[in-house]
C-alpha positions in Angstrom: 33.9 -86.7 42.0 31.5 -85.7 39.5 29.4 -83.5 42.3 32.3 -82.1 43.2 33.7 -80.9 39.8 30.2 -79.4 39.2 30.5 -77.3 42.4 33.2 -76.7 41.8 32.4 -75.4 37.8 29.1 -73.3 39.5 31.5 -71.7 42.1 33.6 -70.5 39.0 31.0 -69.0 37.1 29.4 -66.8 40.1 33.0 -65.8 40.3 33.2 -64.6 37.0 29.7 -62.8 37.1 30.5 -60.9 40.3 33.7 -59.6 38.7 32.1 -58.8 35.6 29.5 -56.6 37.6 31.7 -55.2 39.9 34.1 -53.7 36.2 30.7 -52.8 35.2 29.9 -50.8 38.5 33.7 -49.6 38.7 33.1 -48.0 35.0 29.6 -46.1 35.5 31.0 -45.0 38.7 34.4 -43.2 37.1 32.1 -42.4 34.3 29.7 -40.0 36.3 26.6 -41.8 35.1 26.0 -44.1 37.9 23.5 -42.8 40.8 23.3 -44.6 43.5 20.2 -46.1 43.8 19.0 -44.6 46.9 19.0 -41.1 45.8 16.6 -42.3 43.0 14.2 -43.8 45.5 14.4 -40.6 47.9 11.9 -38.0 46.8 12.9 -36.1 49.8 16.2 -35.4 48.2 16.8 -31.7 46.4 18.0 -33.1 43.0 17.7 -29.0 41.3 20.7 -27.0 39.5 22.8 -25.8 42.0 22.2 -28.4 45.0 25.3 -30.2 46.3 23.5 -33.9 45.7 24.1 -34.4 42.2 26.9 -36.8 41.7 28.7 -33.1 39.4 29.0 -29.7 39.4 26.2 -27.4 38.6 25.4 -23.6 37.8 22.3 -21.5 39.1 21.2 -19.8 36.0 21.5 -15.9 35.7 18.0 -14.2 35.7 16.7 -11.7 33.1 15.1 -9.0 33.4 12.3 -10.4 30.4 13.2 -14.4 29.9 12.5 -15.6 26.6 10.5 -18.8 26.3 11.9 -20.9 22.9 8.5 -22.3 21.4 9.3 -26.5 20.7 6.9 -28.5 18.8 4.5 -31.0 20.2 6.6 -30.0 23.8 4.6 -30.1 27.5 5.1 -26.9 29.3 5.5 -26.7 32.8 2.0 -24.8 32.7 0.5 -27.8 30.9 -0.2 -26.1 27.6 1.3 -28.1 24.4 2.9 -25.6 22.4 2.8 -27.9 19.3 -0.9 -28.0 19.3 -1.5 -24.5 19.8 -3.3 -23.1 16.3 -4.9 -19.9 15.2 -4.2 -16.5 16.8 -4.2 -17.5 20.8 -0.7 -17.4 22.0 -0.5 -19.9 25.5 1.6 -18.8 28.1 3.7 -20.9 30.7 3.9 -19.7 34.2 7.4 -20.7 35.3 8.5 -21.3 39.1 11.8 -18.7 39.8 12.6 -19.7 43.1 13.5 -23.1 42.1 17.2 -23.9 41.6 18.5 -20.2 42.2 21.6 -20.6 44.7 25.3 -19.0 44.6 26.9 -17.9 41.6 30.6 -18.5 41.1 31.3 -15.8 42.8 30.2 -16.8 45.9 27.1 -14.4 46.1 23.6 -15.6 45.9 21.3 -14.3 43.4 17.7 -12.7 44.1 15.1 -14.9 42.9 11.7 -12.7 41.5 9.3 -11.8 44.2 6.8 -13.6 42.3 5.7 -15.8 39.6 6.4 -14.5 36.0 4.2 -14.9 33.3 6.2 -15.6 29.7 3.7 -15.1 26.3 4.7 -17.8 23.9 5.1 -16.8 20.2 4.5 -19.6 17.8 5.8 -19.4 14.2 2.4 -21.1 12.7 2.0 -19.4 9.1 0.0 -16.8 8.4 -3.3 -17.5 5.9 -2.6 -15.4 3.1 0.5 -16.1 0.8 3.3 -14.5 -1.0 2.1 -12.6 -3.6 2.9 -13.3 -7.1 6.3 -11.0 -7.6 5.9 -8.2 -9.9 8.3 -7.7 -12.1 9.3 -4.1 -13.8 7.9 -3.4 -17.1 10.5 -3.0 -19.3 10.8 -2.3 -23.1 11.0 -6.4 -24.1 7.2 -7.7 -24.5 6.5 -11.0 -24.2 4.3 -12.7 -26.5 3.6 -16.2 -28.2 7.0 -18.4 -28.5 8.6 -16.3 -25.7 9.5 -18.3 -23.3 11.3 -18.8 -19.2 10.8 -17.3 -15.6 9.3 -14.0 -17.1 6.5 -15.9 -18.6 6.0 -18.7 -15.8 5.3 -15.1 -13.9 2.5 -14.1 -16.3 1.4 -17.3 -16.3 1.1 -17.3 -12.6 -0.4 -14.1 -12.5 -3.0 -14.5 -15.1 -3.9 -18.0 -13.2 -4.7 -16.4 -9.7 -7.1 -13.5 -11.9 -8.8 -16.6 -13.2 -7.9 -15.8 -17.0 -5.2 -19.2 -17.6 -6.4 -22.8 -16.5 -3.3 -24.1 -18.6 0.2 -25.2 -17.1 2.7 -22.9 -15.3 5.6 -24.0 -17.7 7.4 -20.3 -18.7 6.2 -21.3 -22.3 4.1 -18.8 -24.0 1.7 -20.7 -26.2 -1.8 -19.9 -28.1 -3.2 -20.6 -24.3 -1.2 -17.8 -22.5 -2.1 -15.5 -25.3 -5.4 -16.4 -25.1 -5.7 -15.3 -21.8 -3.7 -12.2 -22.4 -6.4 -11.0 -24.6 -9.2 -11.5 -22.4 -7.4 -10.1 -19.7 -6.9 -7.0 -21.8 -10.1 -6.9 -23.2 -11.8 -7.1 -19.8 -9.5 -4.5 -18.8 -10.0 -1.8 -21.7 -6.2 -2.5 -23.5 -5.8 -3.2 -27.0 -6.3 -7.1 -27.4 -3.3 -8.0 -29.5 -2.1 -10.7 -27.1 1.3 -9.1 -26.2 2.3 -9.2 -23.1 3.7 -5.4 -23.0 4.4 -2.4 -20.7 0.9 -1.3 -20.4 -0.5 -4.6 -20.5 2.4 -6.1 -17.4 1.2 -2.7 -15.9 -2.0 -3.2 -15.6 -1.8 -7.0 -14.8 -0.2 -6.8 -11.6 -1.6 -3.5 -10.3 -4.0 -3.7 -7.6 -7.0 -2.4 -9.7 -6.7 -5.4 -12.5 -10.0 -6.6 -13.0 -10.1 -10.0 -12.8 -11.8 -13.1 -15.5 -15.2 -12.4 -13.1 -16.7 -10.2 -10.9 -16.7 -12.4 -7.9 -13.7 -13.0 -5.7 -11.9 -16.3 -6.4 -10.4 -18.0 -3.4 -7.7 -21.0 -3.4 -8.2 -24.0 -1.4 -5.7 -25.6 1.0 -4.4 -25.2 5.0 -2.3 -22.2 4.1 -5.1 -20.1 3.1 -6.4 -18.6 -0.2 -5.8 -16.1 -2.2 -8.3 -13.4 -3.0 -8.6 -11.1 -5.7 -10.6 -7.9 -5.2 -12.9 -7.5 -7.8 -13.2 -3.9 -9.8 -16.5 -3.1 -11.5 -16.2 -3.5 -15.4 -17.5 -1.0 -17.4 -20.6 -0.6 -18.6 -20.8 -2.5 -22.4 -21.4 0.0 -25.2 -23.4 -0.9 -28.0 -20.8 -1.8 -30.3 -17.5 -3.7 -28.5 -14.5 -2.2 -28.7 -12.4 -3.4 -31.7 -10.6 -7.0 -30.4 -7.6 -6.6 -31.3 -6.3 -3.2 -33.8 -2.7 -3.9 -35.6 -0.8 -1.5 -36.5 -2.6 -0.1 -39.6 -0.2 2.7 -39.9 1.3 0.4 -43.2 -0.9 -1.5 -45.1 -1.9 -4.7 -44.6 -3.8 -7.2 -46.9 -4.9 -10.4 -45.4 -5.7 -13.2 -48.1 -5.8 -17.0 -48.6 -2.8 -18.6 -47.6 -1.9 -15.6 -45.0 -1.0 -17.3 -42.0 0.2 -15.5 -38.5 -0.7 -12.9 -35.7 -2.5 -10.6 -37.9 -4.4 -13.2 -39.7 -5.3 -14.7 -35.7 -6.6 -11.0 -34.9 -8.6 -11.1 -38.0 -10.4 -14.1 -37.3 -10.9 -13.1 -33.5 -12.8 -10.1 -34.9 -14.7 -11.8 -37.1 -15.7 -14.6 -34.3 -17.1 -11.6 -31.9 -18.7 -9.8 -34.6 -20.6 -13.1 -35.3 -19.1 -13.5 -39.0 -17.4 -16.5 -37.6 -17.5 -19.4 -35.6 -15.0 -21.8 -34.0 -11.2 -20.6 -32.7 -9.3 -18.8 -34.3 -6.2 -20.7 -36.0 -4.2 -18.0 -37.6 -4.1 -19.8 -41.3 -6.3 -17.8 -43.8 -7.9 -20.3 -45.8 -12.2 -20.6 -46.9 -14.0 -20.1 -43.9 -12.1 -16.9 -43.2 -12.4 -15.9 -46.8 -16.1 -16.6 -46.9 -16.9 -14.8 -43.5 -14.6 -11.7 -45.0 -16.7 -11.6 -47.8 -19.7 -11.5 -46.3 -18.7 -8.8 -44.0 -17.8 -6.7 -47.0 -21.0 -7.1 -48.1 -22.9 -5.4 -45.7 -20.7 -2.8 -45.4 -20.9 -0.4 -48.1 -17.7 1.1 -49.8 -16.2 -2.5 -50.2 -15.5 -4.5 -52.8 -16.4 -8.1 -51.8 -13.3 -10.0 -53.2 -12.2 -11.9 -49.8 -9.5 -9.7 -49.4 -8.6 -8.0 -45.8 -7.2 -4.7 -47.4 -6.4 -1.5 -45.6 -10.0 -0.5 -46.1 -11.6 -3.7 -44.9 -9.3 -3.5 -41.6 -10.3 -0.5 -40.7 -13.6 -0.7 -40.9 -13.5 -4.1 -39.5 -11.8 -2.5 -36.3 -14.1 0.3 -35.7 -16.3 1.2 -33.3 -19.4 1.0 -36.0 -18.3 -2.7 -37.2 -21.1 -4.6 -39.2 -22.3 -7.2 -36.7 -24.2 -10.2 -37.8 -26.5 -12.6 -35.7 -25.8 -16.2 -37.5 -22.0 -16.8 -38.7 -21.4 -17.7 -42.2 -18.6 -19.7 -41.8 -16.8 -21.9 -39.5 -13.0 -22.8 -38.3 -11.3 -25.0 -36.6 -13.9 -27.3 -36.1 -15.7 -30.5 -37.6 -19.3 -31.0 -38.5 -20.4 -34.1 -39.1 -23.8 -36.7 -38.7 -25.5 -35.3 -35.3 -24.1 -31.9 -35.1 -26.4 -28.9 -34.9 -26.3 -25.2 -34.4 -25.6 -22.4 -37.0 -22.2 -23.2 -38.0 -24.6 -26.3 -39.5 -26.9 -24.2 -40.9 -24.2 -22.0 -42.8 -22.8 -25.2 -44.3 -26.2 -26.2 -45.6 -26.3 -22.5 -47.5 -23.0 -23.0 -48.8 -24.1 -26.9 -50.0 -27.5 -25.6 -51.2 -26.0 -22.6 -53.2 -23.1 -25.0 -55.3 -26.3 -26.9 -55.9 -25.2 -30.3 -53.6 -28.3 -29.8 -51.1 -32.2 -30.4 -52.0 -32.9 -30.7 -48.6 -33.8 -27.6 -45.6 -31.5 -25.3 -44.5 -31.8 -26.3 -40.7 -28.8 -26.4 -38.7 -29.2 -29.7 -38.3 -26.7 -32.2 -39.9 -28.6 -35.2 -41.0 -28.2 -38.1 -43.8 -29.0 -35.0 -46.8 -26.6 -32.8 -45.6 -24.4 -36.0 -45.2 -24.6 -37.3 -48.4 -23.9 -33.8 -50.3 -20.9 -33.0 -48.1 -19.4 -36.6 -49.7 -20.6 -35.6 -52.9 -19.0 -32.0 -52.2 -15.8 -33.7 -51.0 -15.8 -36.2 -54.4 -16.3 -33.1 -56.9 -13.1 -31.3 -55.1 -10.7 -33.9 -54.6 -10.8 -34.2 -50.5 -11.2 -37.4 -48.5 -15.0 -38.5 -49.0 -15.6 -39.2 -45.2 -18.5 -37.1 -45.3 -16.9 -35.2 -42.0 -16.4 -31.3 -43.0 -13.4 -30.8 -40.9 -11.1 -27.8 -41.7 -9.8 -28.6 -45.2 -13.4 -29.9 -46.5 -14.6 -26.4 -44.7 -11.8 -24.0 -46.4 -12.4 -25.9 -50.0 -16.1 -24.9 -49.6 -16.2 -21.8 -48.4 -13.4 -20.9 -51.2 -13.6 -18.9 -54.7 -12.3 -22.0 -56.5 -15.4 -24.4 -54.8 -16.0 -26.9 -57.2 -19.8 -26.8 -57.8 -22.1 -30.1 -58.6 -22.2 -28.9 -62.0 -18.3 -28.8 -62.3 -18.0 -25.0 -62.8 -16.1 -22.4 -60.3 -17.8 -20.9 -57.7 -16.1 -17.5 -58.4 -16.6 -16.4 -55.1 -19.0 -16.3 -52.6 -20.7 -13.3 -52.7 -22.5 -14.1 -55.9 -21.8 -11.5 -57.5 -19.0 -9.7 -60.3 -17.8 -6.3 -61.3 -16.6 -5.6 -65.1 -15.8 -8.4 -67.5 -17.5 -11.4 -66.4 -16.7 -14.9 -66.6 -18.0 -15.7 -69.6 -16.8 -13.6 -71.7 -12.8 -13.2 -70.0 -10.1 -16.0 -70.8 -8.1 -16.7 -68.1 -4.5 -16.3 -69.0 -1.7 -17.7 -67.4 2.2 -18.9 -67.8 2.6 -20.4 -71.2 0.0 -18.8 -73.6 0.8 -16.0 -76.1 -1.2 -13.8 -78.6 -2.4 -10.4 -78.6 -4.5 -11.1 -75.3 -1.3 -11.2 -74.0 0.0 -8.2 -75.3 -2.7 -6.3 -74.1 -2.1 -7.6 -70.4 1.6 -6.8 -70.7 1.1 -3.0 -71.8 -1.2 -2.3 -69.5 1.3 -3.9 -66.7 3.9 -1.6 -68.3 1.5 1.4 -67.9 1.0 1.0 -64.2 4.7 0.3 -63.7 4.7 -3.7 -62.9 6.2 -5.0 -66.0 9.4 -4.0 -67.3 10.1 -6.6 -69.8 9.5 -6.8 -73.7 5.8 -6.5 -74.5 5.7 -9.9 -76.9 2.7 -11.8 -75.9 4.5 -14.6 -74.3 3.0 -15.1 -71.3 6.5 -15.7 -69.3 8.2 -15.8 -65.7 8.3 -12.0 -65.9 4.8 -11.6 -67.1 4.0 -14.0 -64.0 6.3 -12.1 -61.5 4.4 -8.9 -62.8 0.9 -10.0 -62.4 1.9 -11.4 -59.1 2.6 -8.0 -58.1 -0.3 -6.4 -59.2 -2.6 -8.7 -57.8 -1.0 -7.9 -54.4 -1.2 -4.3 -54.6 -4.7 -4.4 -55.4 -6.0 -6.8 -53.0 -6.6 -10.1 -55.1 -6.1 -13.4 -55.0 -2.0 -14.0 -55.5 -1.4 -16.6 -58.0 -0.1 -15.2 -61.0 -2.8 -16.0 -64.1 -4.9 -12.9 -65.2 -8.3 -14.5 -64.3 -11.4 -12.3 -64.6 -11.4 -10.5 -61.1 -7.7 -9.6 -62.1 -8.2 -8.4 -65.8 -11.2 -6.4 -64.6 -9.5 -4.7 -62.1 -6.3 -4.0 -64.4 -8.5 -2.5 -67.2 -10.9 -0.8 -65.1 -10.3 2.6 -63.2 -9.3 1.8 -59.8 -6.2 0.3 -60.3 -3.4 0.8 -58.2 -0.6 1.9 -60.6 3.0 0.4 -58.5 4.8 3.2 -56.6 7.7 1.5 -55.7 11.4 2.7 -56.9 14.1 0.3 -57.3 16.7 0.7 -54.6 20.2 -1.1 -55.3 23.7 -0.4 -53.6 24.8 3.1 -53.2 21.4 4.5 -52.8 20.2 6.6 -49.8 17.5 8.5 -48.8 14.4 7.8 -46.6 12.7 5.0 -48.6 16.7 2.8 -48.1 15.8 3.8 -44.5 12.2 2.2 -44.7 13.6 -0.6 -46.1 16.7 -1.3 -43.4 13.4 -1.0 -40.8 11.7 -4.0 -42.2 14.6 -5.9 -43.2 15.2 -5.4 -39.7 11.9 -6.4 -38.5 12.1 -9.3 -40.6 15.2 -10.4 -39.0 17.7 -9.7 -41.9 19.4 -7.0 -40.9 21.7 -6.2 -38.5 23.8 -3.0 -39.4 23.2 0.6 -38.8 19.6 2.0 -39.8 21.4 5.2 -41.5 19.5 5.0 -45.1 22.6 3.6 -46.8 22.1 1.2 -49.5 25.6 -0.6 -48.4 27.2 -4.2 -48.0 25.2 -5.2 -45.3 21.8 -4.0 -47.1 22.3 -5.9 -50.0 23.3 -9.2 -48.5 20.0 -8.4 -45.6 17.9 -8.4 -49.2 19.8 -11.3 -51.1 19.0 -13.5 -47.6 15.1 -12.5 -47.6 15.1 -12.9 -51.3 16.3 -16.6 -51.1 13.8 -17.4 -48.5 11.0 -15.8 -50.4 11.6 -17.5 -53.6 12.4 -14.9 -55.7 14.9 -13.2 -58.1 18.4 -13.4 -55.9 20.0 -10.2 -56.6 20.8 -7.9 -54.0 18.6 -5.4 -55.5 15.2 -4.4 -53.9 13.4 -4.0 -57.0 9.5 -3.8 -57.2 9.2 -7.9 -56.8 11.2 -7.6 -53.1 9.7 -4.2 -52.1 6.1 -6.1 -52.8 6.9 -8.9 -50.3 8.8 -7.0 -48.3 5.9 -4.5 -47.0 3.1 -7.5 -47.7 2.0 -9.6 -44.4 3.3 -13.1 -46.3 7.0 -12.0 -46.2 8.8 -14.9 -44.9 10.8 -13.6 -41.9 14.4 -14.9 -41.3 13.2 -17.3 -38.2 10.6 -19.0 -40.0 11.7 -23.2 -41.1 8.8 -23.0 -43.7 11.5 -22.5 -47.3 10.9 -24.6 -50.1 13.3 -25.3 -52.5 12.7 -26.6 -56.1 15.3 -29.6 -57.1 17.5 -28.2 -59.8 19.7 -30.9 -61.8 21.6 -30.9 -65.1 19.7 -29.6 -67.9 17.3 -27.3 -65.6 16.9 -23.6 -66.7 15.6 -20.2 -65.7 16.0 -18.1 -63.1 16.7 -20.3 -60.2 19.6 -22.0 -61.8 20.9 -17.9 -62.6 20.8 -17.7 -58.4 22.3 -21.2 -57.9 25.1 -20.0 -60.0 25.5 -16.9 -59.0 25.5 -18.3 -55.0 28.2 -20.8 -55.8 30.1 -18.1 -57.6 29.9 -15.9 -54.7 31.4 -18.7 -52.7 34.1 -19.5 -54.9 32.6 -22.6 -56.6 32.4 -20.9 -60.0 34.0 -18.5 -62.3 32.3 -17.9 -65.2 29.1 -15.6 -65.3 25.6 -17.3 -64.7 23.7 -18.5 -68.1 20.8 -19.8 -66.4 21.7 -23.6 -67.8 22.4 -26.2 -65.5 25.3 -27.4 -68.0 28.4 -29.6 -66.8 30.7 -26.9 -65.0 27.6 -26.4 -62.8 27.2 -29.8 -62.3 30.7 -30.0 -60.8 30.8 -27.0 -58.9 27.4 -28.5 -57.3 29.5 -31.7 -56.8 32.7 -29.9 -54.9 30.4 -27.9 -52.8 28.1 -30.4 -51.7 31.7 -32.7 -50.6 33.0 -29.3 -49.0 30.0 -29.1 -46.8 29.1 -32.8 -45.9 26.8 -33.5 -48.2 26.2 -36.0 -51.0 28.2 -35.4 -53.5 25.7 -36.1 -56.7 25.8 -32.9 -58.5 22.4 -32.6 -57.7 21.5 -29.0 -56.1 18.3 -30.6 -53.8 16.4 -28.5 -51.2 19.2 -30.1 -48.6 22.0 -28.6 -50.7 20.2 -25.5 -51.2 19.6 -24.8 -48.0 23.2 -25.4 -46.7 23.9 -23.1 -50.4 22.1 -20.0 -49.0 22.8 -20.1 -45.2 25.4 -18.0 -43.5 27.3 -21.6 -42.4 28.2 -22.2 -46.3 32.2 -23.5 -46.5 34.0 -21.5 -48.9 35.7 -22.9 -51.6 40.0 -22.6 -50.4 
């Protein structure tokens, strides 16, 4: 029984597996994928388009008169020529059989098959070697130059990088590298080295005659190819290099310590060619520049050596018959120290030697002497005794106001004075009074800087006025009548101060002159129509507030200074300081808190210039108007929300 019940189980199972195969068979058959398997075996068998043994209906193709062959990749072709691997210039071609699988149309009549083989040129789409070209863009009016940024600039940059000028990063930011390269690009090119990106400059950069950063052609590296820039001939050098970079001297411009900007980067670029210099140029105006300045002056006759970059210094600076020198005398924006060598060395051990901190040889070579008297330098002058001269050790020593070892001002570093000298002029300065002072205010009143009472108190006015004067005639800005000022005052070169007070209502030319840099400046936004109207005043009360001085309205010889001078703060710049004012403060300041608040409602009684108890309050009601803590307390947080266009009204 039990054999038999396995039979009978086995027979079962075959059953099932026949069936199975048989659905199976049934299924590729209705399907149209099942070929039997002796017309696979047969070679015999005419298995091309159009013959009645496939198991479905075919169509012959129609012939062309010039068949296109469709180029596949890594595909065998029937003339055994792999199109995928095909490289270079060769194009393969595939011979193709016609008379196979021609046979009737549709229609019933049979087509003419080609009397011969056709030959068919493959056309591969392999790149070519040499890229897109960088995309020139049209020059328009808008320049682009340091803090400009986006796809204009990433352009430039671009550009600039395949001339070989920018190794930086392709980021549409326009920084001290991109402008950089700008000015060697222009100066390699004969344009005026300012480092704007302008008409003439974007011109010339993407012409086909743009002289790239060296003669030879530079070439790319990759599989796609390289890019090659034809090289133009520079010009023969003259003697004397073109000036680096001219600014506009068409206004005048006087360059100082504490100047800081463009003008002051041009300056120092200059100097650095002529040899004055060394290091890279870092746009702040501080000793080194001073010192170089100075000594430039010197051996250039017609200048007073006082430091000062003055209309008269520029432009001889910028000429074709510059002063060169072979050694520099100063150095920025780099740090000497134990082991360095070279000139900039060598003019810090002159410097050292001459303020009397150096026994040892002037040899461009930093060693333990010149060590030790850079600490003791640094000791005398209040700096960080490390013994490194990094920029602030090299600006204190290369300043007027050095410190020498015997504890006495350097007055300068040319070594040299013109009228009253040091010993027998008194410095005077904010606080002192007597007929010294007298003296100093009528002759300010003479040459139009003062207008106050002439009572020997040395006051805020008296500062404001020296101030003024010291700017107009090229000196150091800082308010005390020092020797170099008095002499100049008293002596008969001074620069009387041609500047008439404009205030509302007044037109002419010189309200135009003003709307032009107000406008430059970023204060002003109305019509340029020489109207001295709402908008002109409150363009003059903004740059007054962030220039720290008198706020008025009216452009009065104090405004007009700062206005035309290359320190005006422009409306953009984040670099305001405001002085904490609190209750019992006075002075001016407090007269333009008060008259600000009353402006915005705060207050209604007229400004006394006392920061009494009503001030307090209104402080305290504006500050909780406009988010701020309310402590009476007018800080530079307060102020600054106190002079900005986003100040809440009182309601």
């Amino acid at each position: 029984m039990e054999g038999k019940g396995f039979l009978v189980m086995k027979t079962k199972r075959a059953a099932k597996g026949l069936a199975l195969a048989l659905l199976l068979g049934l299924c590729l058959w209705m399907t149209g994928c099942y070929i039997p398997p002796d017309q696979i075996t047969d070679d015999t068998q005419d298995l091309t388009v159009g013959s009645s043994n496939l198991p479905f209906q075919t169509l012959a193709p129609t012939a062309t008169a010039s068949p296109t062959a469709t180029p596949a990749q890594n595909t065998q072709s029937t003339a055994g020529v792999n199109v995928g691997d095909v490289t270079g210039s060769a194009q393969p071609t595939v011979t193709v059989d016609w008379n196979a699988g021609w046979g009737p149309t549709d229609s019933g009549a049979a087509t003419t098959p080609p009397s011969s083989n056709a030959t068919v040129a493959v056309v591969t789409s392999a790149p070519t070697n040499t890229p897109k070209p960088t995309a020139t863009p049209t020059p328009t009016s808008s320049s682009l130059r340091n803090g400009s940024t986006g796809t204009a600039v990433k352009t430039l940059q671009q550009r600039l990088k395949e001339l070989g000028y920018y190794s930086g990063s392709v980021d549409g930011k326009f920084g001290d590298g991109t402008e950089q390269a700008v000015i060697a690009f222009q100066r390699t090119n004969g344009l005026d080295a300012d480092g704007v990106a302008g008409t003439r400059t974007i011109t010339k950069l993407y012409s086909d005659n743009a002289v790239p950063a060296s003669s030879s052609s530079s070439s790319g590296s990759g599989s796609t190819g390289s890019n090659t820039v034809t090289a133009t001939p520079k010009p023969n050098a003259t003697a004397t290099p073109r000036p680096t970079a001219t600014p506009d001297l068409s206004k005048d411009i006087y360059l100082q310590q504490g100047s800081t900007g463009k003008n002051v980067r041009t300056l120092q670029n200059r100097l650095i060619e002529l040899g004055w210099m060394d290091g890279t140029a870092d746009g702040t105006f501080g000793g080194a520049t001073e010192a170089a300045v100075i000594a430039f002056q010197k051996k250039t006759s017609g200048l007073w050596d006082d430091g000062v970059a003055g209309p008269d210094t520029l432009k001889a600076l910028y000429s074709d018959s510059a002063a060169k020198s072979s050694s520099p005398v100063s150095s920025i924006g780099e740090t000497l120290e134990n082991g360095s060598e070279g000139d900039a060395v060598r003019a810090l051990q002159k410097r050292l030697k001459k303020l009397g901190y150096l026994n040892g040889s002037v040899d461009g070579s930093f060693g333990p002497s010149t060590l030790s008297a850079v600490i003791a330098f640094q000791e005398k002058n209040g700096l960080t005794a490390d013994g490194k001269a990094g920029t602030a050790t090299l600006n204190a020593l290369y300043s007027s106001s050095a410190i020498s070892a015997s504890g006495s001002s350097s007055g300068g570093s040319s070594g040299s004075s013109s009228g009253n000298s040091s010993t027998t002029t008194v410095t005077l300065q904010e606080g002192d009074t007597g007929e010294a002072v007298k003296k100093l205010q009528q002759q300010l009143k003479t040459l139009g800087y003062y207008s106050g009472s002439v009572d020997g108190t040395y006051g805020s006015g008296t500062v404001a006025a020296v101030e003024n004067f010291q700017r107009v005639n090229n000196l150091k800005v800082d308010g005390k009548a020092g020797p170099a000022t008095q002499s100049k005052l008293y002596g008969t070169s001074a620069a009387a101060n041609t500047y008439t007070t404009l205030r509302e209502y007044d037109e002419g030319s010189s309200v135009t002159e003003l709307q032009y840099a107000l406008y430059e400046l970023g204060y002003f936004d109305g019509p340029i129509d020489g109207v001295y109207g709402a908008t002109t005043k409150d363009a003059v009360r903004a740059f007054q507030i962030n220039n720290n001085l008198k706020v008025d309205g009216i452009a009065g010889s104090s405004t007009l200074q700062v206005v035309y001078s290359s320190t005006a703060v422009s409306a953009t710049a984040d670099n305001t300081e405001f002085t904490t004012l609190r209750a019992g403060d006075k002075g001016d300041k407090v007269v333009q808190l008060q008259d600000q608040l009353s402006k915005l409602g705060y207050m209604v009684t007229t400004a006394t210039g006392v920061y009494d108890d009503l001030t307090v309050s209104a402080v305290a009601v504006f500050q909780s108007r406009n988010g701020l803590t309310s402590d009476g307390v007018a800080g530079p947080d307060t102020q600054r929300v106190l002079y900005s266009d986003n100040a809440v009204k009182y309601q």
